[in-house]
N, C-alpha and C positions, 0 to 999 in steps of 0.2 A: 118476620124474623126478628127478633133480637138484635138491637140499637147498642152502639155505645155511643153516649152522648159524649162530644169532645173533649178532651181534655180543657183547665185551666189552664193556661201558661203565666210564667212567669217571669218579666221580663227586669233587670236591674245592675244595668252597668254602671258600677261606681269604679271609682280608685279605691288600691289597695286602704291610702289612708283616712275613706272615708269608711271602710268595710267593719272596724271596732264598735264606730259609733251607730251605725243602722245595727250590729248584731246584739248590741244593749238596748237601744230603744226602739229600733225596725222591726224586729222581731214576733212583738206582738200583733202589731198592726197587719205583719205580712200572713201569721197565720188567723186572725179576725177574717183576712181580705178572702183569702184560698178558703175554709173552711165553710163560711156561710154562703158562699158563689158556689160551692159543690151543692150544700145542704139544701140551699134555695132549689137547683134541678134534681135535687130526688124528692124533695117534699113534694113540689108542684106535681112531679110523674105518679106522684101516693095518691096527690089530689085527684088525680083525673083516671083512677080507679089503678092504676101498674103497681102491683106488689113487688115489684123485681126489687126497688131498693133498699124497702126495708128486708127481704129476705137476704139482700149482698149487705146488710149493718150499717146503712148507709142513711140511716137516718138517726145522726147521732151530731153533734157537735166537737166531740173527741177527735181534734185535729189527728191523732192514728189512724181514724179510720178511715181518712181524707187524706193523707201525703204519700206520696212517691218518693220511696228513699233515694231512689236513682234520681228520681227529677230533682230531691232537693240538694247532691247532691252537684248534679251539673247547673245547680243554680247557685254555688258558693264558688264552684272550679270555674265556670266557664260565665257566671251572669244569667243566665237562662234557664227554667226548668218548667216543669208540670206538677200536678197533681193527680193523684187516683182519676180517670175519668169513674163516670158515674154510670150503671148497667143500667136499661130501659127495656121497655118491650111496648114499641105503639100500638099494638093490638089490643090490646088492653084501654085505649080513648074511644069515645063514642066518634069521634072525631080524629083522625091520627093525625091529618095535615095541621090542623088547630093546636093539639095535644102537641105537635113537635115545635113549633111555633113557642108556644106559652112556656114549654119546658125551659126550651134553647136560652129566651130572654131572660129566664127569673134569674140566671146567675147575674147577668151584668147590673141588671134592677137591682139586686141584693146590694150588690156594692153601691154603686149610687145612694140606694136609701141609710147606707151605712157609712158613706162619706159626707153626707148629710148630716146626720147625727152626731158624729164625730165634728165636725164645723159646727158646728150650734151647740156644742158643747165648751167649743174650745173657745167661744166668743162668747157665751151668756152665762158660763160657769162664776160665779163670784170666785174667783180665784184669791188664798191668802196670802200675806207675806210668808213663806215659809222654805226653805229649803228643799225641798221635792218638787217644790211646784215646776221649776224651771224642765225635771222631768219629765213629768207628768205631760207637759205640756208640749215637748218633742215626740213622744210615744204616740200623743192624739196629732199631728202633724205628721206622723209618717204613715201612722192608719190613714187617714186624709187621702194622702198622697198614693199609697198603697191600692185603695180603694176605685179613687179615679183612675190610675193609671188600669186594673183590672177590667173596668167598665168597656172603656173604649178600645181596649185593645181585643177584647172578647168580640166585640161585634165586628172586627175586621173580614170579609168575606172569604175566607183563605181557611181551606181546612187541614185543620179539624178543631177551628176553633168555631164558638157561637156561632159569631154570625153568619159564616158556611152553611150550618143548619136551618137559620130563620130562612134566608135568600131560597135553599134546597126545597124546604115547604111552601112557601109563597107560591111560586111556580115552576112549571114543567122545565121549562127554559130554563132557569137557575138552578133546582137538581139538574140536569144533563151536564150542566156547566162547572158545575161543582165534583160533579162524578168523575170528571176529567181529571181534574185538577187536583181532587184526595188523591192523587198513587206521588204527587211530586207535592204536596202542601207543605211538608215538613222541609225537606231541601229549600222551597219560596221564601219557608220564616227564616231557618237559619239566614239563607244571601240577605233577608232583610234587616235582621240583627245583625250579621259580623260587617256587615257593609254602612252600618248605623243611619242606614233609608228607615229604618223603622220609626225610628227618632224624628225623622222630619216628617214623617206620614200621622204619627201618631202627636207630636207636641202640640199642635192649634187643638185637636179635636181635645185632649186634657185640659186646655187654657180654656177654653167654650165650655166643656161642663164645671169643671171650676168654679167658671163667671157665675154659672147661672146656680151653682150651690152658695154662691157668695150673697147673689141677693137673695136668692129665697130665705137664708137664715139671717138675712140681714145685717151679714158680716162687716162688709164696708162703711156701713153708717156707725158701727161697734166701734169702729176700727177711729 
């Protein structure tokens, strides 16, 4: 049958008075982060033979064709939101346990490789004396931040996000386990967001990928 692969969430609780400066220079970064974490799971589903997403337009980088008005929405009202999930059909993999596997990860991968680059940009760019730079250079610090924060919080085992999926295809035992717990997954994240558990569940495993984009682009020695 016909997959929908998890939504993105989006998770970003500021104070009101930091919410001017993320909407000048977060912005970009937030929709970099959403847009190529969706694009990454319908390319991979195109790879591995499923036309479903290019047929749902879904293999496009036009953040439209990627955002939830409603998600983005309650992600300005409330700190919270989603994205378009992305339509699938694992019938269509030679392999479907494999095929849901590869799809589920390529979004969090995406981010990663693109908080990556973003960091190794922000630290080997000859940067000029200039007036924008100061910009510029918060725009690629909130992509950064944007990007890790999507990574780790995608692979959380809790659906319907990511990592519910990988865990689901891995094994028997983890779908059964997972199958339970999609009818109350959403209710899960909200108590873990308004209750700001999420925060503490999620802040080491951001500082851990962090570290380790720090040395691979060799930020700290930059620095």
């Amino acid at each position: 049958m016909p997959a929908r692969r998890g939504s993105c969430l989006i998770l970003a609780g500021v104070s009101v008075s930091q919410f001017l400066q993320q909407l000048i220079v977060g912005i970009p970064g937030l929709l970099a982060a959403l847009v190529l974490h969706e694009y990454a799971h319908a390319q991979v589903s195109t790879w591995l033979g499923d036309p479903t997403p290019g047929l749902d337009g879904r293999l496009s980088l036009n953040p439209l064709v990627h955002i939830d008005w409603i998600g983005m929405l309650m992600l300005w009202v409330f700190h919270f939101g989603w994205a378009r999930p992305v339509q699938i059909d694992p019938r269509y993999y030679r392999n479907p346990r494999l095929g849901m596997v590869l799809v589920a990860v390529a979004g969090p991968l995406m981010n990663v490789l693109v908080g990556w680059v973003c960091l190794a940009f922000a630290t080997h760019f000859p940067w000029p004396q200039a007036a924008w730079v100061p910009a510029a250079q918060s725009v690629l610090q909130w992509a950064i931040l944007y990007n890790v924060f999507f990574a780790v919080f995608n692979i959380l085992p809790i659906p319907p996000l990511d990592g519910s999926r990988i865990l689901g295809a891995l094994s028997t035992e983890g779908a059964r386990l997972m199958a339970a717990i999609e009818p109350w997954g959403w209710v899960l994240l909200l108590v873990l967001v308004f209750t700001s558990l999420i925060a503490r569940i999620l802040s080491p495993l951001e500082a851990g990928l962090l570290h380790v984009l720090t040395v691979l682009t060799g930020a700290g020695r930059a620095a």
